[in-house]
C-alpha positions in Angstrom: 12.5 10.6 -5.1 15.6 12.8 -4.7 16.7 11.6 -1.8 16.6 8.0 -2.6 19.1 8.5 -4.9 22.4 8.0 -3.0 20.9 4.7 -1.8 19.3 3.5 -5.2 23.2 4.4 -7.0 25.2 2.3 -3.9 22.2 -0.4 -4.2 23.0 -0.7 -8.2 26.2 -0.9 -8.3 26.4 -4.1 -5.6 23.8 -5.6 -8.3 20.6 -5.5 -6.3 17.8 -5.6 -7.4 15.0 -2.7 -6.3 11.4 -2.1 -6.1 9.9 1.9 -5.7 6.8 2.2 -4.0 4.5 6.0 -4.5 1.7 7.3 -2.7 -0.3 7.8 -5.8 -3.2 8.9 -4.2 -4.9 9.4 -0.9 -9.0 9.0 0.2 -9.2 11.1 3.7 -6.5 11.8 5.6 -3.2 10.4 4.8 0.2 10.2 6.2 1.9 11.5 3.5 1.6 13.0 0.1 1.2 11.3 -2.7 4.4 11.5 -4.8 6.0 10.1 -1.5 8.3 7.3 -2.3 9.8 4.4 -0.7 12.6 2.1 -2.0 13.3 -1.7 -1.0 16.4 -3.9 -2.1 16.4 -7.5 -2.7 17.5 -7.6 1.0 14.9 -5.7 2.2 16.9 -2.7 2.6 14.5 0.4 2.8 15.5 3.9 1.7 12.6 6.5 2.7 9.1 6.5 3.4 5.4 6.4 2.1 3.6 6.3 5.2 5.8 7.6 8.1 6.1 4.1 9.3 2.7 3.3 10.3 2.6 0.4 7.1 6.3 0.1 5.7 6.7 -3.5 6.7 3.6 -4.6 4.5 5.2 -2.2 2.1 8.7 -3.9 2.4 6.7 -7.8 1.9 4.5 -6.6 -1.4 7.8 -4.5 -2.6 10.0 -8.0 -2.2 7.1 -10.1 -4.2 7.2 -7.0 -7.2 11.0 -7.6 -7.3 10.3 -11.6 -7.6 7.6 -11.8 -10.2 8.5 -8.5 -11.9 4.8 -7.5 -11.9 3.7 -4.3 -10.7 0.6 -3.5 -8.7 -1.9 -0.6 -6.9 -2.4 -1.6 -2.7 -4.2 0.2 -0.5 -4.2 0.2 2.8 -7.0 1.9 4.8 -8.2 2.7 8.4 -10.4 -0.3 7.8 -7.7 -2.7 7.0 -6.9 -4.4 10.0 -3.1 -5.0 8.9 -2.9 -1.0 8.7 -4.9 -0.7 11.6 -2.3 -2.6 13.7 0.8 -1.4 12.2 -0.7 2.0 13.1 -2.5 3.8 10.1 -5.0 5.7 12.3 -5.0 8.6 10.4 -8.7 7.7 9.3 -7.5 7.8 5.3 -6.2 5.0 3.0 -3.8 5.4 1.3 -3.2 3.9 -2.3 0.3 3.1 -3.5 1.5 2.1 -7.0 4.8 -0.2 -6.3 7.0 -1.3 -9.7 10.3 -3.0 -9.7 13.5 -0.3 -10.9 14.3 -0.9 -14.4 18.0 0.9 -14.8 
């Protein structure tokens, strides 16, 4: 989360509004950590990373709906999935994310 914070200050003070996905947990192999996090603006803007790319645009769309309905959620995405699959999760894991819009 540390180094999301430059971006999440400059993001606040233009008046956006900001969703944080974490890896929470992980089932097999994973591309990252859990306690990996991953910011999105009201723009889109993304500030770091919860799966080293492979799944960050699916991140980016369920990160946009969390900041329009204000509701948070768990998604997974797995070596099954065929989204992740085709984005490029072939790790052989899933990986489980809790995303939650930024309340300052």
């Amino acid at each position: 989360m540390k180094e999301l914070l430059n971006d999440l200050d400059r993001w606040a003070a233009k008046g956006h509004r900001i969703a944080i996905a974490r890896v929470v947990d992980t089932d097999g192999s994973g591309p990252r950590e859990p306690g990996a996090a991953m910011a999105v603006n009201d723009e889109g803007e993304v500030a770091g990373s919860v799966s080293g790319g492979c799944v960050e645009g699916a991140v980016v769309v369920e990160a946009l709906e969390v900041i329009e309905t204000g509701d948070r959620r768990m998604v997974s995405f797995g070596y099954s999935d065929d989204e992740a699959f085709a984005v490029g999760l072939t790790c052989g894991g899933t990986i489980h994310l809790f995303l939650e819009p930024l309340d300052w």
